[in-house]
N, C-alpha and C positions, 0 to 999 in steps of 0.2 A: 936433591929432594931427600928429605927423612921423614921416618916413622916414626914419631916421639908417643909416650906415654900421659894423659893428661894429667891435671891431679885428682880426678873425679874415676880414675880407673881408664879411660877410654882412650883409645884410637886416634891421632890426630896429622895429619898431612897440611901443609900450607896450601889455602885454597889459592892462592897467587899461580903455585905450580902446575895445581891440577887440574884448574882453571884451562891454562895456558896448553893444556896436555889434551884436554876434550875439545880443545878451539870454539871455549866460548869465554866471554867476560866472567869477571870475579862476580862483578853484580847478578846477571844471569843466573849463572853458579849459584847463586843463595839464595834467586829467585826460587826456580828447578826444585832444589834441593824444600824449603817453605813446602811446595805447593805436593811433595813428596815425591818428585819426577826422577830423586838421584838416585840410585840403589846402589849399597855398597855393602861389601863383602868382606870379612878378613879370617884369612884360613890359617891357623899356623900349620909347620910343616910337620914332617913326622917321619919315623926311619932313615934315610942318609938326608934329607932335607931339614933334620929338626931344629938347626940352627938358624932356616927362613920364615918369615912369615910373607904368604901370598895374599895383597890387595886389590880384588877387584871391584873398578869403578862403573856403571854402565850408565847412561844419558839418553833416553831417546834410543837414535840409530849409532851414537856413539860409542866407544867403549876401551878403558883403559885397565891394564894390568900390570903389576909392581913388583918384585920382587925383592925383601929386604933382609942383608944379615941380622944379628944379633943383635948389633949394636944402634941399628935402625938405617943404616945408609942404604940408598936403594944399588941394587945389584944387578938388575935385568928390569926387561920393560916391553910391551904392547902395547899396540892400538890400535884399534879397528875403528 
């Protein structure tokens, strides 16, 4: 999974993955997200972290968190 840059400025995850991560469908997924069900978070880091950015996803009673170097490859991971 990566953290890429869009060209509009923004934030971008393949929903294929993170679909796959909260254990529901892509479709779902876009549904959820439409109906504003997704909430999502992205913290960069700061003092020995500032090299990470932290993305947290939450669904419902579901919940996904990311952790990615620089260069956007993910590096750690959660899920409740």
């Amino acid at each position: 999974m990566r953290l890429d840059l869009g060209h509009k400025g923004d934030w971008i995850v393949d929903p294929r993955e993170l679909a796959l991560r909260l254990g529901v469908s892509v479709a779902a997924l876009k549904r959820h997200e439409r109906l504003g069900q997704v909430e999502a978070r992205i913290k960069p880091g700061s003092g020995a972290d500032a090299a990470e950015t932290r993305v947290t996803v939450r669904l419902n009673d579901k919940g996904w968190r990311g952790t990615f170097d620089r260069s956007g490859a993910l590096i750690a991971e959660e899920r409740w």
